[in-house]
N, C-alpha and C positions, 0 to 999 in steps of 0.2 A: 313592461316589467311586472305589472300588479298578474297579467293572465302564472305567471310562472310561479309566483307566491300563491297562486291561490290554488294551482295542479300541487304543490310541494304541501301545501298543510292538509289539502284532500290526503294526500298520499301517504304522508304521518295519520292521519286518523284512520285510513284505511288497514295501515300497519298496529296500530296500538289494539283495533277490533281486533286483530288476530291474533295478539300476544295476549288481549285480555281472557278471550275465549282457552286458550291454553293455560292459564291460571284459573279455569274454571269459573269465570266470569261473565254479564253481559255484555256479547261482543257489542251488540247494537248500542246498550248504553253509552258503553266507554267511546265507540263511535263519536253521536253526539258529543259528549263531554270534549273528544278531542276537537271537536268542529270551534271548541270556544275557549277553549284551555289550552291545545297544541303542546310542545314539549314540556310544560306542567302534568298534565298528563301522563305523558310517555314516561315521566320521572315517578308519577304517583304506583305507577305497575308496574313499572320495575323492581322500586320499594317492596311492594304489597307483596305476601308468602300467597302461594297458589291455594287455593281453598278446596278441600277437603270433596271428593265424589257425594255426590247424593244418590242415594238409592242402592249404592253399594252393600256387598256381606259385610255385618259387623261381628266383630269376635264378642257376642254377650254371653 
């Protein structure tokens, strides 16, 4: 039982990298964080509003 817990919260971190990276985030970070936080996590980016392009045109 413990191998199938341990593929399922790989698999949530691996997913929360991608939703973080899509809010303009560190996916690698959020990664980690999920490796020790798990669905805390996945709740934290959910929450969280997508952050803003860097480097983008700005209207000055």
């Amino acid at each position: 039982m413990g191998n199938e817990y341990a593929v399922g919260w790989g698999t949530l971190a691996l997913i929360n990298a991608g939703l973080a990276q899509g809010k303009n985030r560190s996916g690698l970070m959020w990664f980690l964080a999920s490796l020790l936080l798990g669905p805390v996590a996945t709740l934290a980016l959910v929450i969280f509003e997508k952050l803003p392009e860097e480097g983008g045109i700005h209207d000055d």
